[in-house]
C-alpha positions, -999 to +999 in steps of 0.1 A: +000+000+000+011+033-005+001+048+028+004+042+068-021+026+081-042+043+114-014+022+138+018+028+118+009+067+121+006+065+156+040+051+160+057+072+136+045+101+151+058+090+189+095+086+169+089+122+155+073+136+184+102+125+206+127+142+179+112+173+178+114+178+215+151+174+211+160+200+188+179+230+196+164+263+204+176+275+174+166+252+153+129+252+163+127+295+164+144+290+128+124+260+115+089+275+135+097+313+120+095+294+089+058+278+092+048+313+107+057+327+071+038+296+050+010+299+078+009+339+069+014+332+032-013+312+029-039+341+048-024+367+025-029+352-008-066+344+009-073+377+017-061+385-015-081+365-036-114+368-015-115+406-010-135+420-036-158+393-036-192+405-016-212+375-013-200+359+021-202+317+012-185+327-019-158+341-005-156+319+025-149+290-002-123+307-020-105+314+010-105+277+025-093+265-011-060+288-012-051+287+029-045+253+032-011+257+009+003+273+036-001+244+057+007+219+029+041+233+024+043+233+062+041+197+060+064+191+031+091+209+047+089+198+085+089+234+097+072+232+135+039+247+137+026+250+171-012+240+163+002+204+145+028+204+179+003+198+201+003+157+190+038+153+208+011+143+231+017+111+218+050+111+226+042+116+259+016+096+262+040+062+248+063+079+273+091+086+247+089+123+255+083+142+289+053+168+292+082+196+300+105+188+266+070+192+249+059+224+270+095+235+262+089+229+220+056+243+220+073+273+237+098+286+216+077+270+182+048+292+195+069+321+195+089+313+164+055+313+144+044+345+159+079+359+148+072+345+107+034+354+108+038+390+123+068+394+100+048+386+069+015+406+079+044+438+087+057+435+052+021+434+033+011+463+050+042+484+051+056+478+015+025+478-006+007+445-010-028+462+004-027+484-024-048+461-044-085+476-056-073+512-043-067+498-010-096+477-007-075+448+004-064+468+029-102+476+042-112+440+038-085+433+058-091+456+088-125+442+087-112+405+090-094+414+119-118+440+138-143+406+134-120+387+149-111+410+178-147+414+185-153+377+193-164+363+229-138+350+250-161+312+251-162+315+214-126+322+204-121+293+231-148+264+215-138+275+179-099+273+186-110+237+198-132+230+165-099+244+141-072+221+159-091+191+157-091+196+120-054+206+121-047+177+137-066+157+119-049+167+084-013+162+100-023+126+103-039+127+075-010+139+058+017+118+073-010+086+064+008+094+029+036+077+015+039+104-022+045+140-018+004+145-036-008+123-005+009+143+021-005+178+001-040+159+002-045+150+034-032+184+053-051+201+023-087+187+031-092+198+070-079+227+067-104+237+041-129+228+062-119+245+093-114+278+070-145+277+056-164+271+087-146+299+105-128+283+131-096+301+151-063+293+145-038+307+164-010+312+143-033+319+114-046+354+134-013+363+141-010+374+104-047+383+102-050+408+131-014+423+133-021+431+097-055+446+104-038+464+131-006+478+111-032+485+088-044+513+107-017+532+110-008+537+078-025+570+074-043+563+035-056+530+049-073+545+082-089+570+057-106+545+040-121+526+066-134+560+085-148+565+051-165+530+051-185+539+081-166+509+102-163+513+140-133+502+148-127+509+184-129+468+194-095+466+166-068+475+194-039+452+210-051+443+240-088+428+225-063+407+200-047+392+229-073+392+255-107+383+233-090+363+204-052+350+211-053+339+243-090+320+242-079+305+208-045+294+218-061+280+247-088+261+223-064+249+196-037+233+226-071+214+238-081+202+207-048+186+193-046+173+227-081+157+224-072+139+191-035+131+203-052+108+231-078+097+210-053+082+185-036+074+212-061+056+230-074+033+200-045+027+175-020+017+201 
């Protein structure tokens, strides 16, 4: 067969799990920078294609069929995502790992992807890639993240929960695979489902509301959205990391950790 069966990926993964909680700092702020910048690629070129389209399902669709290449090349590449991390559980669980070498990877991965993601968003707002439609990507944008930083700390919390499940999911999926289409497949097909359904993932709004954010200082962009009519006194700092980071953080950690131990559990 040309793929893993439901056991085998269980026992790869504790092998893998266990390396990963052995690498160098270095090595996982370097390798976890890098998924922050597929992870933020993939919400750009979304944004991008789905800005000037008005009708909502629409554009929900076209957005959950361009993100998930960010995660695909994630997967290709082995850079450390923090969302996909949380199956070291695994690892721990077959008692290859400890729970601190795994709270110490998720860590610095968590901050490496912040450091890719915010790095990206920066770079789109500060050099010219919300120019698009007069500046309309740049307005679509804000509105994505003022949405986002509007949320209910329960449901950033339950739909962090809902996206890392799927996450997770498509990890397995993906290492299920044996050919490097298998692998894009199976990391390709939750997360269009958990982007298209409007789930929160973590890294993912590290590029979304940073860039909403950035947005607004740039003094041609704020123009526009005063001009739009949009109240955005909910976008600041402290509602992305009090009403959106935190909750889904929070929700995505309890989510991979759910399917970790379910896999766990019933493929040993």
């Amino acid at each position: 067969m040309n793929m893993f069966n439901p056991v085998e990926i269980v026992q790869n993964y504790t092998v893998n799990g266990k390396a990963k909680t052995e690498y160098t700092i270095e090595k996982l702020l370097i390798s976890a920078a890098l998924a922050g910048f597929f992870v933020a690629f993939g919400a750009a070129v979304s944004n991008t294609a789905a800005h000037s389209i008005s009708n909502i399902s629409a554009a929900r669709i076209i957005s959950g069929l361009l993100f998930p290449f960010g995660l695909g090349m994630v997967m290709l590449l082995g850079a450390e995502l923090f969302t996909g991390n949380c199956l070291i559980t695994i690892s721990v669980l077959n008692k290859e790992t400890t729970i601190w070498k795994m709270l110490r990877n998720w860590f610095f991965v968590y901050a490496g992807n912040g450091i890719g993601a915010v790095a990206i968003a920066a770079s789109c707002v500060f050099f010219g890639q919300f120019n698009y439609s007069d500046g309309g990507l740049a307005l679509y944008t804000i509105k994505t993240a003022l949405v986002k930083c509007s949320i209910s700390f329960p449901q950033g919390f339950v739909l962090g929960i809902f996206c890392n499940i799927l996450v997770c999911a498509g990890v397995l999926c993906s290492l299920s695979a044996k050919d490097t289409i298998g692998r894009i497949a199976g990391a390709y097909i939750s997360a269009t489902l958990f982007v298209i359904c409007g789930f929160e993932h973590s890294i993912a709004n590290m590029y979304y509301i940073p860039a909403g954010l950035m947005a607004m200082q740039v003094q041609e962009y704020a123009e526009l959205a005063a001009a739009s009519g949009i109240n955005t006194n909910m976008l600041t700092w402290s509602n992305f990391f009090m009403r959106n980071l935190i909750p889904v953080t929070v929700g995505n950690t309890i989510g991979g950790v759910m399917i970790a131990f379910a896999m766990w559990k019933t493929k040993r």
